[in-house]
DODOBA-248487 format. One line per field, with one value per residue: residue number from 1; x, y, z of N, C-alpha, C in turn. Coordinates in steps of 0.05 Angstrom, whole numbers. Layout:
BEGIN
rogu: (NUM;...)
n.X: (X;...)
n.Y: (Y;...)
n.Z: (Z;...)
ca.X: (X;...)
ca.Y: (Y;...)
ca.Z: (Z;...)
c.X: (X;...)
c.Y: (Y;...)
c.Z: (Z;...)
***
This chain:
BEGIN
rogu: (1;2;3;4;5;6;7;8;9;10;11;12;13;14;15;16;17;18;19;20;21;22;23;24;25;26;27;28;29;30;31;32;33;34;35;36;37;38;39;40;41;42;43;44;45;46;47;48;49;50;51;52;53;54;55;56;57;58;59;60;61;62;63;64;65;66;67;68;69;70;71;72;73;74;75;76;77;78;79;80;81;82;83;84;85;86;87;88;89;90;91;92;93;94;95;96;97;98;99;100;101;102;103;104;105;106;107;108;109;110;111;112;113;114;115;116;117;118;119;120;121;122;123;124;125;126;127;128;129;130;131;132;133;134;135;136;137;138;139;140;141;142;143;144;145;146;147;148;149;150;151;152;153;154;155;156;157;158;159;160;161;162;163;164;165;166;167;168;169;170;171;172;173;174;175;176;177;178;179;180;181;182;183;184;185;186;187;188;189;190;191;192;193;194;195;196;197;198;199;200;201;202;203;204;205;206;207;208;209;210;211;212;213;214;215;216;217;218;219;220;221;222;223;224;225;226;227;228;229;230;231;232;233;234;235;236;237;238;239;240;241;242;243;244;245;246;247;248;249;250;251;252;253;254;255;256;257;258;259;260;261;262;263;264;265;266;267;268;269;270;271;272;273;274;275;276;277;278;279;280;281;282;283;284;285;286;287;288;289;290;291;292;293;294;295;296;297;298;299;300;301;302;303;304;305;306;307;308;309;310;311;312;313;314;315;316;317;318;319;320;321;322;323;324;325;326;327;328;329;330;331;332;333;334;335;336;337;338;339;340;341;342;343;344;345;346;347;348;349;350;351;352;353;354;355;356;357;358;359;360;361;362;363;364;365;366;367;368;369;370;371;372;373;374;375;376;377;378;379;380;381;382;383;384;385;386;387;388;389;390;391;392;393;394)
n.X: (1527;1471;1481;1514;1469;1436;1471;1483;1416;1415;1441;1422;1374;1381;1415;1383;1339;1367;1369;1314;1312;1355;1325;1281;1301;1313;1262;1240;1260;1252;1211;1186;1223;1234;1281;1339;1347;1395;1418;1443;1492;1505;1541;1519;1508;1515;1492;1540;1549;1608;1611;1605;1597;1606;1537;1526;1483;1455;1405;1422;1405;1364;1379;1358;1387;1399;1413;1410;1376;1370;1333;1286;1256;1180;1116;1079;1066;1051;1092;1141;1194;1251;1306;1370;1372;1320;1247;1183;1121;1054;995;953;898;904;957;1032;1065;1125;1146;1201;1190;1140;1081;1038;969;907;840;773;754;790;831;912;946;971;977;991;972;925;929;933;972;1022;1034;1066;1043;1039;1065;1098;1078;1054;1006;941;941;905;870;827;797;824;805;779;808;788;772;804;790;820;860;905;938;1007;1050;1102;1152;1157;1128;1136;1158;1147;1113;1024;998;967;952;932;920;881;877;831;807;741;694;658;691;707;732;756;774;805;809;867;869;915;923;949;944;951;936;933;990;1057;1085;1040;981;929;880;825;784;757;716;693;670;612;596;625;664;696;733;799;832;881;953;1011;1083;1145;1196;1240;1234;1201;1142;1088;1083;1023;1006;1022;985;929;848;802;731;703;652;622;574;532;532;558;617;686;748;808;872;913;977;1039;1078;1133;1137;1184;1233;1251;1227;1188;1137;1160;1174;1199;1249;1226;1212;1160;1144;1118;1126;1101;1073;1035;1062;1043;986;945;900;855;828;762;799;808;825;894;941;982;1049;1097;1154;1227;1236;1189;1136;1071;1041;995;967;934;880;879;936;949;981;967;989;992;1007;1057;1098;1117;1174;1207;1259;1312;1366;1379;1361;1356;1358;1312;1270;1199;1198;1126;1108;1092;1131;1130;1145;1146;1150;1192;1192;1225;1280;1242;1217;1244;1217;1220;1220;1239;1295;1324;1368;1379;1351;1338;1323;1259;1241;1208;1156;1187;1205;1243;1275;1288;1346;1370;1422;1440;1486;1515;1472;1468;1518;1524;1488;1500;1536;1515;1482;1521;1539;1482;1478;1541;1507;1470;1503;1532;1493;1467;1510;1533;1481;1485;1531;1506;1466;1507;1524;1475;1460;1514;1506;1459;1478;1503)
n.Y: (669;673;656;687;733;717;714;765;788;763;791;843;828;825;871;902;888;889;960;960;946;977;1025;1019;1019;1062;1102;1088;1112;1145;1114;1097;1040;1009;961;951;927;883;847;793;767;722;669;639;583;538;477;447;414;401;402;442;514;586;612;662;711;711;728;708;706;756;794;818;870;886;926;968;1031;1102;1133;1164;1227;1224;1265;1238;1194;1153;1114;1080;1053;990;994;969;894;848;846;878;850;827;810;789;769;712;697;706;770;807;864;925;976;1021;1047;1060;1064;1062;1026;1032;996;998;966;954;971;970;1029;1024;977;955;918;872;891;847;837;813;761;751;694;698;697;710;757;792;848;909;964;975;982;1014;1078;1110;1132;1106;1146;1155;1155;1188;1158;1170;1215;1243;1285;1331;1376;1426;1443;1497;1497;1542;1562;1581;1569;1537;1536;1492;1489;1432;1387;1336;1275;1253;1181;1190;1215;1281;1338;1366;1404;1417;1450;1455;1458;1471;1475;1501;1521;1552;1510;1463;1409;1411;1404;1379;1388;1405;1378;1416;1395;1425;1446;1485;1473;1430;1374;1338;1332;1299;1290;1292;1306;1306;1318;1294;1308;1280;1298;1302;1318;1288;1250;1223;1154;1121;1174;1191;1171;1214;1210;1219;1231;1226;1248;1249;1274;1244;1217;1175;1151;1156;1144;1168;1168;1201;1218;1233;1218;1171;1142;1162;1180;1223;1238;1249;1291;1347;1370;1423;1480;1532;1592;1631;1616;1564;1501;1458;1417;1395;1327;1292;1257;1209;1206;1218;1250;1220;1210;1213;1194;1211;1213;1166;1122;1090;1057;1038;979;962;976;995;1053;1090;1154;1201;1258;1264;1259;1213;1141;1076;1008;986;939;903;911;861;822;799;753;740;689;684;736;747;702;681;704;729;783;822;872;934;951;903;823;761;693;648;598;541;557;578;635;672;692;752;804;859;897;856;810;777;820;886;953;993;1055;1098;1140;1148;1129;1084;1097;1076;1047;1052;1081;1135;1146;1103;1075;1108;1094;1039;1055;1069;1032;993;1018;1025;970;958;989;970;911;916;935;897;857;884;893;832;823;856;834;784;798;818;763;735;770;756;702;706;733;687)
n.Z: (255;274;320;344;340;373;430;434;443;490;516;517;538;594;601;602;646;684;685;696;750;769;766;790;843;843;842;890;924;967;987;1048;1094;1042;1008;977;912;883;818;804;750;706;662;602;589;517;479;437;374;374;428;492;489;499;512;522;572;633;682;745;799;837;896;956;988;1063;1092;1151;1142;1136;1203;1205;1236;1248;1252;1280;1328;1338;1294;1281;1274;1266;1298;1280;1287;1264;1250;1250;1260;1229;1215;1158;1128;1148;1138;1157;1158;1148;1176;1164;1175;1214;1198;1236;1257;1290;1283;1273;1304;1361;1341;1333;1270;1207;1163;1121;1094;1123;1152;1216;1266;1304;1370;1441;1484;1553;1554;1519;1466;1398;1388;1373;1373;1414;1431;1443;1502;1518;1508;1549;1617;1680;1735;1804;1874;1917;1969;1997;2030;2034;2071;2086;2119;2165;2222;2263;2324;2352;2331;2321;2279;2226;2158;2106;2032;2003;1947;1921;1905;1902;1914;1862;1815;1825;1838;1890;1940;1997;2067;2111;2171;2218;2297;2350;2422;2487;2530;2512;2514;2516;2442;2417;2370;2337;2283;2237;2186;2141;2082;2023;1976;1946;1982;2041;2077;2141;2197;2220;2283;2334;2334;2351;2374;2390;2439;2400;2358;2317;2297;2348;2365;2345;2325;2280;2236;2214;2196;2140;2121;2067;2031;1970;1932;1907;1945;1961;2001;2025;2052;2065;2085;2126;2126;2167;2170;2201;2253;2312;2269;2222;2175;2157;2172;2213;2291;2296;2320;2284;2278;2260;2227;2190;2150;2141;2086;2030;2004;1971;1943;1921;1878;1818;1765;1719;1661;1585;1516;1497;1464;1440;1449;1435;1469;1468;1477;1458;1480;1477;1500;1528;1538;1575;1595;1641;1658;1672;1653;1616;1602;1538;1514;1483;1426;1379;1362;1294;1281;1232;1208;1148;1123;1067;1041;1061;1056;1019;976;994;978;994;1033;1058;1088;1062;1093;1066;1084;1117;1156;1206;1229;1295;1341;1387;1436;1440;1429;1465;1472;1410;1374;1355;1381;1383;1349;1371;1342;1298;1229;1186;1127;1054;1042;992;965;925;895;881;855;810;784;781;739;690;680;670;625;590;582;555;509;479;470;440;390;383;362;320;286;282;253;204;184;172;135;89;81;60;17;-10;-23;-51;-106;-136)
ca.X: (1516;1450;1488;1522;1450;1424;1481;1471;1390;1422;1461;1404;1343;1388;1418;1338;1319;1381;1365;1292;1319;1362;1302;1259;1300;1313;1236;1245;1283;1236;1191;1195;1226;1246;1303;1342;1357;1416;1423;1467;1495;1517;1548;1490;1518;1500;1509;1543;1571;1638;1613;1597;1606;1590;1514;1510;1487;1423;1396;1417;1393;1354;1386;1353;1394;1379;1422;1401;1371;1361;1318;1275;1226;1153;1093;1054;1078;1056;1100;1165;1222;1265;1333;1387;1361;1295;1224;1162;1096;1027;984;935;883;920;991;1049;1078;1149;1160;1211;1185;1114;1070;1017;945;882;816;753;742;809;860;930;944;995;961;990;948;906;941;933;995;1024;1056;1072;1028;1053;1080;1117;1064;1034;976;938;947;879;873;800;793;851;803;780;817;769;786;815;788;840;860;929;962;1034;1064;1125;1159;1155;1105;1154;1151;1149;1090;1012;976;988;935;936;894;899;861;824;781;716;694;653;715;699;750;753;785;799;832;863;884;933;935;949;947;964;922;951;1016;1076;1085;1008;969;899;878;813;776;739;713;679;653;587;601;631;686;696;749;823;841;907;976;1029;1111;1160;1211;1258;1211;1183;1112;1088;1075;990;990;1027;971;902;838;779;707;698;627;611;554;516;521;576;631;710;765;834;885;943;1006;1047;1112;1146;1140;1218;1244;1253;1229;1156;1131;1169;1162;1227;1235;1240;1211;1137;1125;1110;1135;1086;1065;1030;1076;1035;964;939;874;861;803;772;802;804;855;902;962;998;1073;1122;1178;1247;1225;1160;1114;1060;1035;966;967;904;878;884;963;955;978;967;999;975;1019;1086;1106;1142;1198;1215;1290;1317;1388;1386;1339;1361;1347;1289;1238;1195;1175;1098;1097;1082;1144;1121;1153;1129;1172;1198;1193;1243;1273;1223;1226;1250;1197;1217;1216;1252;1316;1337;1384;1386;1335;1340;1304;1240;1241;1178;1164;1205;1210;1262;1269;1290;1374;1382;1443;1433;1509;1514;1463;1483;1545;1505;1469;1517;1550;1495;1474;1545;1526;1467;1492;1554;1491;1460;1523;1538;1469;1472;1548;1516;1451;1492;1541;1482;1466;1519;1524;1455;1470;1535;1491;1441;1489;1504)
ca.Y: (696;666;653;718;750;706;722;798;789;751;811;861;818;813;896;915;873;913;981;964;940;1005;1054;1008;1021;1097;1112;1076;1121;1144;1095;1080;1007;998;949;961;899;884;831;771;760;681;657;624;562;532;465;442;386;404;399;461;545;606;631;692;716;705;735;681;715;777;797;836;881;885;944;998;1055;1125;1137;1195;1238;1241;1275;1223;1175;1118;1108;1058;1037;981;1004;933;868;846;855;882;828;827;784;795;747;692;703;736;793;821;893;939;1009;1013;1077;1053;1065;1045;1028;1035;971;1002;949;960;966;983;1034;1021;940;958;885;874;887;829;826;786;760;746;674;697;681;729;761;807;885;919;985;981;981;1036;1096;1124;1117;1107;1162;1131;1163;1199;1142;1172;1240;1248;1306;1338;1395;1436;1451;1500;1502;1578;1582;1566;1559;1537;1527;1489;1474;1408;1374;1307;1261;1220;1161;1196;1226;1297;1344;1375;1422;1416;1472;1434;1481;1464;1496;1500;1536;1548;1490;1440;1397;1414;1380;1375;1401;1403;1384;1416;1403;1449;1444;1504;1462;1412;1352;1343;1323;1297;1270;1306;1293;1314;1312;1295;1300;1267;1323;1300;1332;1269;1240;1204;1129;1122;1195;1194;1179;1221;1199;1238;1214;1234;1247;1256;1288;1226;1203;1158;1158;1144;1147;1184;1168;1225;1214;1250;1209;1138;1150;1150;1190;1261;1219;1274;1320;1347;1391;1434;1508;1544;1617;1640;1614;1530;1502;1443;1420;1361;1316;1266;1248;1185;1197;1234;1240;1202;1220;1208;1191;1240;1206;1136;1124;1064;1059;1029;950;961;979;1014;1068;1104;1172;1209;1275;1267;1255;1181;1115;1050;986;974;912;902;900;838;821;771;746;711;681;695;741;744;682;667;728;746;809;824;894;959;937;880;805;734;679;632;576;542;559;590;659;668;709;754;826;884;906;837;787;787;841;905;963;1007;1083;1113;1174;1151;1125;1075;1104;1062;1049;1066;1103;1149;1145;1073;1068;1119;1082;1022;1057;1078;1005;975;1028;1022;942;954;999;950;890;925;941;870;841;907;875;811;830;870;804;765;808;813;734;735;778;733;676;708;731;657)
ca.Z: (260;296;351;356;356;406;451;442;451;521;538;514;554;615;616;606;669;702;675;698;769;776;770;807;871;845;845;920;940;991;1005;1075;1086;1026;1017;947;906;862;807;803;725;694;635;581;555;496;465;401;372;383;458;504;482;513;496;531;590;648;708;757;829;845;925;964;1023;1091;1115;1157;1132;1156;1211;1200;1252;1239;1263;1291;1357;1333;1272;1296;1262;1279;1305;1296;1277;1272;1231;1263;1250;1223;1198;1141;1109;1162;1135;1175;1143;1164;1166;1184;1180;1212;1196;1260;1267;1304;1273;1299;1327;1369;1339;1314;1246;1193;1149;1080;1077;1144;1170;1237;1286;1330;1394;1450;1514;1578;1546;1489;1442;1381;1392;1359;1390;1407;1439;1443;1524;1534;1504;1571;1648;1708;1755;1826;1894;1939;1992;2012;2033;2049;2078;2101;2121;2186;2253;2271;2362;2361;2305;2338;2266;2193;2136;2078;2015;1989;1924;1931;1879;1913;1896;1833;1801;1822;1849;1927;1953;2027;2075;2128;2196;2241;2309;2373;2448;2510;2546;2499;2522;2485;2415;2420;2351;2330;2260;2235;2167;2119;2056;2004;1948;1949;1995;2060;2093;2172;2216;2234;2300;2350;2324;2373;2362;2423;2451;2378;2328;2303;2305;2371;2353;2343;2321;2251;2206;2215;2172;2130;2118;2046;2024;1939;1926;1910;1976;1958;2027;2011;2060;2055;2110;2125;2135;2175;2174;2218;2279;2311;2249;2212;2148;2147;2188;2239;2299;2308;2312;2258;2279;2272;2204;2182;2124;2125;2057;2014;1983;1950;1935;1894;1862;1804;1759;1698;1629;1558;1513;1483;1456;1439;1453;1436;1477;1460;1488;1445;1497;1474;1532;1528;1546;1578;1598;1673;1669;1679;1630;1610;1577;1509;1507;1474;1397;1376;1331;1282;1269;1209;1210;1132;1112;1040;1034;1077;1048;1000;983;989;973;1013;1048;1073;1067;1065;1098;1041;1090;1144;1186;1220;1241;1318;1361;1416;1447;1426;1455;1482;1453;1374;1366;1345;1398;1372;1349;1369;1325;1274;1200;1179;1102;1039;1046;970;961;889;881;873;833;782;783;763;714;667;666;657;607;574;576;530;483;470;461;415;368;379;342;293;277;271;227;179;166;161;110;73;68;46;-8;-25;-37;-72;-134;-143)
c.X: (1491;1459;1491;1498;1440;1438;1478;1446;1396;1416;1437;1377;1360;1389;1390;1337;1341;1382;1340;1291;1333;1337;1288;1268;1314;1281;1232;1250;1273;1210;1208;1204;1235;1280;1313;1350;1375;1409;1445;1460;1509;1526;1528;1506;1496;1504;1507;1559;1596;1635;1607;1609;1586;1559;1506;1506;1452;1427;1405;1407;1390;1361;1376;1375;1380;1388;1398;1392;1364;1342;1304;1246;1206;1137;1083;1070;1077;1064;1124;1174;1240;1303;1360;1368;1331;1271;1199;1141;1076;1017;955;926;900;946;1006;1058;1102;1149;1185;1206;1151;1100;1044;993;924;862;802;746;768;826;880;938;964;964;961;966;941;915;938;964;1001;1042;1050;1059;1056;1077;1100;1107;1060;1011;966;936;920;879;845;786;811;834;790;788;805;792;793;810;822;841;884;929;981;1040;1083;1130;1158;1131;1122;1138;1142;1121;1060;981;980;959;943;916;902;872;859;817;762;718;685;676;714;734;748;767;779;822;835;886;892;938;943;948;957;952;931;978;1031;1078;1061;998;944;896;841;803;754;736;694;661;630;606;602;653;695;722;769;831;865;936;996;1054;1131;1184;1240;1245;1194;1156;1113;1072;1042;985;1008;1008;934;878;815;760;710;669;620;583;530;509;546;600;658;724;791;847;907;963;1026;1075;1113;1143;1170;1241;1237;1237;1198;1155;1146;1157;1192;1235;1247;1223;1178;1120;1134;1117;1124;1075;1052;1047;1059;1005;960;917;882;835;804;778;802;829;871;923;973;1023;1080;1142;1203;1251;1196;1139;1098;1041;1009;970;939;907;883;914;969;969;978;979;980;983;1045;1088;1118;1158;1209;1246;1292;1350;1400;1358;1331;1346;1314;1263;1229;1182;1138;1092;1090;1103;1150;1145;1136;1157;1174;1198;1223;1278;1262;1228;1229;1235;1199;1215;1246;1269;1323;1347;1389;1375;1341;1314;1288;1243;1219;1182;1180;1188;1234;1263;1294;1331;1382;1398;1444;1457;1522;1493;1468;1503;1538;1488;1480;1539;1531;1480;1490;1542;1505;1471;1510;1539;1490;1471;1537;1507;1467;1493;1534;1501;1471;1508;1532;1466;1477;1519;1495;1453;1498;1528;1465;1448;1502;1483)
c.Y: (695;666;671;732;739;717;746;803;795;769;837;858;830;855;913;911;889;936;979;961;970;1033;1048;1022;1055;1106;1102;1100;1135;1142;1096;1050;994;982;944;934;906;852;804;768;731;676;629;611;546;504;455;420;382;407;434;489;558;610;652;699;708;719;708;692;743;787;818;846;890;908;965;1021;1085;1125;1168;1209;1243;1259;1263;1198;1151;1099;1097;1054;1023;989;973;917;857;857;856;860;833;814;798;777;716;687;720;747;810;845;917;974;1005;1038;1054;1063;1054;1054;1035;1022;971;977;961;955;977;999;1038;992;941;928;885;865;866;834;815;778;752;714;686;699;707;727;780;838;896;940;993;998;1007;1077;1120;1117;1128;1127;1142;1155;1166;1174;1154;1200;1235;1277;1306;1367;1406;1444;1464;1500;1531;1585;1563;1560;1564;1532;1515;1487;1452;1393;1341;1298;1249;1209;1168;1214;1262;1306;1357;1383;1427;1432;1459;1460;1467;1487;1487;1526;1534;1521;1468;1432;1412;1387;1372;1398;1397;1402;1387;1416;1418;1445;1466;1487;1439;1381;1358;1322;1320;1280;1296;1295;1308;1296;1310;1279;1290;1302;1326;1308;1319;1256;1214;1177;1134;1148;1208;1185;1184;1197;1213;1218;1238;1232;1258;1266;1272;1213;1179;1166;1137;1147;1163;1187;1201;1213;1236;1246;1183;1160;1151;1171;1215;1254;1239;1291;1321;1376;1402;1461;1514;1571;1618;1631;1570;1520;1469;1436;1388;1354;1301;1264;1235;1193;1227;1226;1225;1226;1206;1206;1212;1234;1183;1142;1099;1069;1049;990;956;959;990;1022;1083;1126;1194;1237;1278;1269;1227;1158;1096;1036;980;952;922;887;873;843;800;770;727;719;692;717;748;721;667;685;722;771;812;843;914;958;925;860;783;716;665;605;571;546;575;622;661;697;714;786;839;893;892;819;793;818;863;923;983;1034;1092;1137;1178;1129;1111;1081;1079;1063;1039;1079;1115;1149;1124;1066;1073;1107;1056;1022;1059;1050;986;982;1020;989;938;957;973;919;896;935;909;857;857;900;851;807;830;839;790;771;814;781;733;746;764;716;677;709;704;650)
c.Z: (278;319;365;362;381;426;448;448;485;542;538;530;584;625;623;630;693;704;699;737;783;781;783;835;870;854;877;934;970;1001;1039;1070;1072;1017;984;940;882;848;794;776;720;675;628;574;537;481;442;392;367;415;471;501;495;497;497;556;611;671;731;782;821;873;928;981;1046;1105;1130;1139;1148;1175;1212;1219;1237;1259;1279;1306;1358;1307;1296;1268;1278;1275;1305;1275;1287;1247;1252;1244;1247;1214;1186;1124;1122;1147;1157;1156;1154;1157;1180;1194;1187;1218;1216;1254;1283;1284;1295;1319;1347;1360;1325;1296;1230;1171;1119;1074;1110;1157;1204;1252;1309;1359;1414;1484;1527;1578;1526;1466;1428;1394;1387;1388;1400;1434;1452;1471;1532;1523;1524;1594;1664;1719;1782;1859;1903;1972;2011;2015;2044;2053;2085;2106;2147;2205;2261;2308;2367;2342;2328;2317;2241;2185;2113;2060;2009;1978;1938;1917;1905;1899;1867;1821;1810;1842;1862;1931;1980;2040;2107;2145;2222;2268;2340;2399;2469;2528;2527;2506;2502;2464;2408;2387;2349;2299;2256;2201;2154;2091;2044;1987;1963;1964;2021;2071;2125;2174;2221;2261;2322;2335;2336;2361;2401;2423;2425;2361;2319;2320;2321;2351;2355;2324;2292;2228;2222;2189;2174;2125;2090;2029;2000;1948;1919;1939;1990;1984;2017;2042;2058;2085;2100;2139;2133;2180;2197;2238;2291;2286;2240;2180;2136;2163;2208;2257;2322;2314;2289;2260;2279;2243;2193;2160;2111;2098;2049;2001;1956;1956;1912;1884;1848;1789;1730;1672;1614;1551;1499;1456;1464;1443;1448;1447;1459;1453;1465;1455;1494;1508;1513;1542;1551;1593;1630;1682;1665;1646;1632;1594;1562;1500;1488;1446;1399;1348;1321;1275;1251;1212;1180;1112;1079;1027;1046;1069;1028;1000;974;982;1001;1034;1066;1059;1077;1079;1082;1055;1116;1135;1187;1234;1267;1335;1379;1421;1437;1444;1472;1458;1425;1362;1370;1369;1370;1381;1351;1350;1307;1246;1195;1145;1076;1052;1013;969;922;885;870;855;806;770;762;736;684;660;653;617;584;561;548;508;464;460;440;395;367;357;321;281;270;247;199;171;155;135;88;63;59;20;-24;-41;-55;-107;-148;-158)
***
């Protein structure tokens, strides 16, 4: 009868630790990351001097799973989930730490960080290597003087004067407004133009020049790109060529008819002024991008991602759904959205891959498991009690 309780204790320690396992990865259920674990069961032997009998039962493995889990939109741009195969990296207190759902932040000292265990985010220099993330340098972008204009569009032959406005930066980031008049007359060759500039706001602006097209519309060789003297208000003097198109080609400005009205225009201008930052981005590759008030962005450098061949076997868990590596082989370190690896969801949430129908499923055998223990050692007891009372009326 000892025996028999022992083996119902077995079965009663063992369905507990499965009961306790089932709710664990119910109350999961939406964690981010979270990766549900099931329990491997064994036959307890026991021995006796009639040689080896069942004893019951043991926990022999705890398995984690690795599937997929939902991906879910947040709020905030710099949350990622990995999409595929792969664990995003951090290292905290000089450990790495694998994760696959990563709620993002920056501190103050601008570095990247997971913000459940503030760990610092890795990814990958120009070698391949780890390296810690840091954002620090990306929180305002230098403005960039106006060096270029492109144009296109029409001088029609029949028209004898166009205006445009057209935006500029100087060298101090400031913004200019220049009205640039195209004309011509009768004492001018044909295909012959005049460019004059003008400016309203504080500074000053010099140069323009003659604009001359061959008898095919397009700009005479020497006289496709004008150039401005750009004068800030400090005193400071920039440049800004114009371009008016290849010489030989229809490829910019041309000079063809088209009636009494011009259809000249700016295409393009480079400078722009300085801004601030507004907004982070992860791409797909794990690029993080910097986004600023001027329009403009910058590389913040590129997430990395760890591979394991078994990751069942190669983790442990650290919590917050983090893991530890359990040792070799070595995790395999490379970029996101090449080869083994799995690409990155900006703006997302990878959420627990608990299914509540499988578990329930689980719950009630396991439950059914206990019950049946515990009428196995209650069966037991009472025998035990009766033969105790046997041997007492003796």
């Amino acid at each position: 009868m000892l025996t028999t309780i022992h083996t119902g204790l077995s079965g009663l320690r063992s369905f507990q630790r499965g009961l306790a396992n089932i709710g664990h990865n119910i109350a999961n259920l939406n964690s981010p990351g979270y990766k549900k674990t099931t329990l491997g069961y064994a036959e307890l032997m026991s021995r006796r001097d009639m040689g080896v009998s069942g004893g019951g039962v043991r926990i022999a493995a705890v398995e984690s799973h690795f599937g997929q889990g939902e991906l879910r939109a947040t709020a905030n741009p710099l949350d990622v989930a990995v999409e595929g195969d792969g664990f995003l990296v951090s290292r905290l207190r000089g450990e790495s730490h694998y994760f696959r759902t990563g709620e993002l932040d920056v501190d103050r000292d601008g570095r990247l960080i997971r913000r459940t265990d503030r760990s610092q985010v890795q990814g990958l220099d120009v070698h391949g290597r780890l390296v810690d993330l840091s954002l620090a340098g990306l929180r305002v972008r230098a403005g960039r003087p106006t060096g270029l204009l492109r144009f296109s569009g029409n001088l029609s032959t029949d028209a004898s004067s166009h205006r445009i406005e057209v935006p500029v930066h100087d060298h101090a980031g400031a913004r200019r407004e220049l009205t640039l008049h195209f004309r011509r007359d009768g004492a001018m060759p044909p295909g012959q133009w005049r460019l004059d500039i003008s400016e309203g706001a504080t500074g000053h602006a010099s140069g323009g020049g003659d604009l001359r097209f061959d008898a095919a519309g397009s700009p005479l060789a020497g006289s496709g790109e004008l150039s401005i003297a750009l004068t800030a208000a400090s005193g400071g003097v920039s440049r800004v060529r114009l371009d008016f198109g290849r010489p030989g080609t229809l490829s910019g400005v041309t000079h063809l008819s088209g009636g009494s009205t011009s259809t000249l225009k700016l295409e393009q201008q480079d400078g722009y002024p300085p801004g601030s930052l507004t907004r982070m981005t992860v791409d797909a590759r794990g690029r993080v991008q910097a986004h600023y008030t001027n329009g403009q962005t910058a590389d913040g450098g590129q997430l990395a991602l760890a591979w394991f061949e078994r990751p069942a076997q190669q983790l442990l868990r650290a919590g917050a759904g983090a893991w530890l590596s359990a040792g070799a082989p070595p995790a395999r370190i490379g970029a996101p959205a090449g080869d083994v690896f799995g690409r990155i969801a900006g703006g997302m949430l990878e959420m627990s891959n608990v299914e509540l129908a499988t578990e329930f499923s689980e719950l009630i055998v396991s439950q059914r498991g206990y019950q049946a223990a515990s009428q196995l050692v209650a069966a037991a007891n009472e025998m035990l009690q009766q033969a105790l009372e046997i041997r007492g009326r003796r």
